[in-house]
N, C-alpha and C positions, 0 to 999 in steps of 0.2 A: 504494500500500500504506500501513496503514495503522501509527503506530509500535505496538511491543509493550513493556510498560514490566513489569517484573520488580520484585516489591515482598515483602517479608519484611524478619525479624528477621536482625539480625547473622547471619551465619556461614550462611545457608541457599542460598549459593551462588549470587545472584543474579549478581556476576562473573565467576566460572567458568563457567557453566552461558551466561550473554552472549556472553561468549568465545567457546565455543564452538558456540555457535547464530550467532553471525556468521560464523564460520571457515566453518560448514557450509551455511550459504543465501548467502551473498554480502550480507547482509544488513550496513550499519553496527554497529558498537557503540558504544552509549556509555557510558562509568560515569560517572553524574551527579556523583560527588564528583570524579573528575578532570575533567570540565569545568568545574567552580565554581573548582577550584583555577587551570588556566589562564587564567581570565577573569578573574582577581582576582592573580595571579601571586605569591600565598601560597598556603601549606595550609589545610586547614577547622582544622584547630587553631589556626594563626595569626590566624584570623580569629575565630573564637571568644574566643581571647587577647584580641585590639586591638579588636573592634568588638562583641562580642557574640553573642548568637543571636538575636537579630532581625534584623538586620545578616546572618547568615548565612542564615536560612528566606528574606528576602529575595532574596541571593542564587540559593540553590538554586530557587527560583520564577521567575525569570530566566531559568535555564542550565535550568529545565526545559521549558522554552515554545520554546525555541531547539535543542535535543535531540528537541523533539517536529515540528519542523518539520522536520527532515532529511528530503532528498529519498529516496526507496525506502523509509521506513517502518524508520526506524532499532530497534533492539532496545535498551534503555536499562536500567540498573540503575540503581535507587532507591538513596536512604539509607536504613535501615529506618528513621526517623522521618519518611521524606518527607511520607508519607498522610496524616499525622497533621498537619500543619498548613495552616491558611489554606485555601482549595478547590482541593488542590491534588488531592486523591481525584476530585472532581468534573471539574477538567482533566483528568486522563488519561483519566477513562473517556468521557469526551466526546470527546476527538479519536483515542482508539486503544485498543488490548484491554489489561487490566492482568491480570497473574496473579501470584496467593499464594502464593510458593513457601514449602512448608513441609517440613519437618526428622520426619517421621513418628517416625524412628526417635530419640530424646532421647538416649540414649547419643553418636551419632553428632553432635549439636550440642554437646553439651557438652564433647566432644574436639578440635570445630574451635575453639569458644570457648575453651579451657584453651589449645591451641596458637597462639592468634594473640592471645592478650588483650594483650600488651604493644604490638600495632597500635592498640589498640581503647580510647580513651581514657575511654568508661564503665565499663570494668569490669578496666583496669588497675590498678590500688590493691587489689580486691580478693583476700582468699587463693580457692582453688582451690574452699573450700568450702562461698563465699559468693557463688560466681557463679550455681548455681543456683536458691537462694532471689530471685535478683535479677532476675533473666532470667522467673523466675515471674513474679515482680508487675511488671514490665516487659512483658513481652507481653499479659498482662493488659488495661493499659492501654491497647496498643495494639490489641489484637485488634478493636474495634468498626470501625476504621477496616480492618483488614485486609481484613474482612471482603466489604467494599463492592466487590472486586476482583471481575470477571466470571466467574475462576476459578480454580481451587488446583491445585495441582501438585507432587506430591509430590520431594525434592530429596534425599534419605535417601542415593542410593547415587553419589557426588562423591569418593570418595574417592581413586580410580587415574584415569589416562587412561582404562580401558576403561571405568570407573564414569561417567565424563564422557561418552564418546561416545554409549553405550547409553542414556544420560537427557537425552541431545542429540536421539538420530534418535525418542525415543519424547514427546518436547516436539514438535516438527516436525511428527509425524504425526498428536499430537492439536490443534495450534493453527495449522500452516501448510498441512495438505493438505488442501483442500476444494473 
């Protein structure tokens, strides 16, 4: 099997939705930020601090070649900036299927954003009602790269267990049953 790599913006559930796509096929997970941090035995912000972000893309290019090699065709979550640098769009669609999860309903991203931003070291500083504006011209940016994914998949309803399981069994059924 081949890996499945989950790639979107902040907040669009790529490790929730992991989680529970591993729980449900038996399938590895990974979340590429916690693999980078174990390999490195700092945080991405620690590393960011002392080494940079070169130092860091480096890394995550690393821990992603080694996530992508897991044996069974591991299920992996991106950083949302992963795509976006170096060939790293090019790696995953080359060795396995990537999919664009995306946040249809906007309401709903900018509530998981507003409630987690003090994790979220881009958009921690900002007030509440300038993360909008920010996440615009941020996704923006990133969308050309996003786009490159084999497929999109909508991630809107994450918000309960049942919201999770139902956008669990209906991922499954369009990318694992064939």
């Amino acid at each position: 099997m081949k890996p499945i790599f989950l790639i979107g913006y902040m907040c669009s559930g790529k490790t929730t939705l992991g989680r529970a796509l591993g729980d449900m096929t038996g399938r590895a997970f990974v979340d590429l930020d916690d693999l980078i941090e174990e390999r490195a035995g700092c945080t991405v912000k620690e590393i960011f601090a002392s080494e940079g972000e070169d130092a860091f893309r480096r890394r995550e290019r690393e821990a992603l070649a080694v996530a992508a090699s897991a044996p069974g065709g591991a299920i992996i979550a991106c950083g949302g900036g992963t795509p976006c640098f170096g060939d790293n769009m090019d790696f995953m669609n080359s060795c396995g299927t990537t999919v664009h999860l995306i946040v249809s309903d906007r309401g709903r991203l900018l509530n998981r954003l507003r409630e987690g931003k003090a994790k979220r070291p881009l958009i921690a500083s900002l007030a509440d009602g300038e993360i909008e504006d920010f996440i615009t011209r941020q996704m923006a940016a990133r969308e050309p790269h996003y786009v490159r994914a084999m497929a999109s998949f909508d991630t809107s309803r994450l918000e309960d267990e049942a919201e999770v399981a139902e956008t669990a069994g209906k991922f499954i059924h369009q990318f694992l049953e064939s």
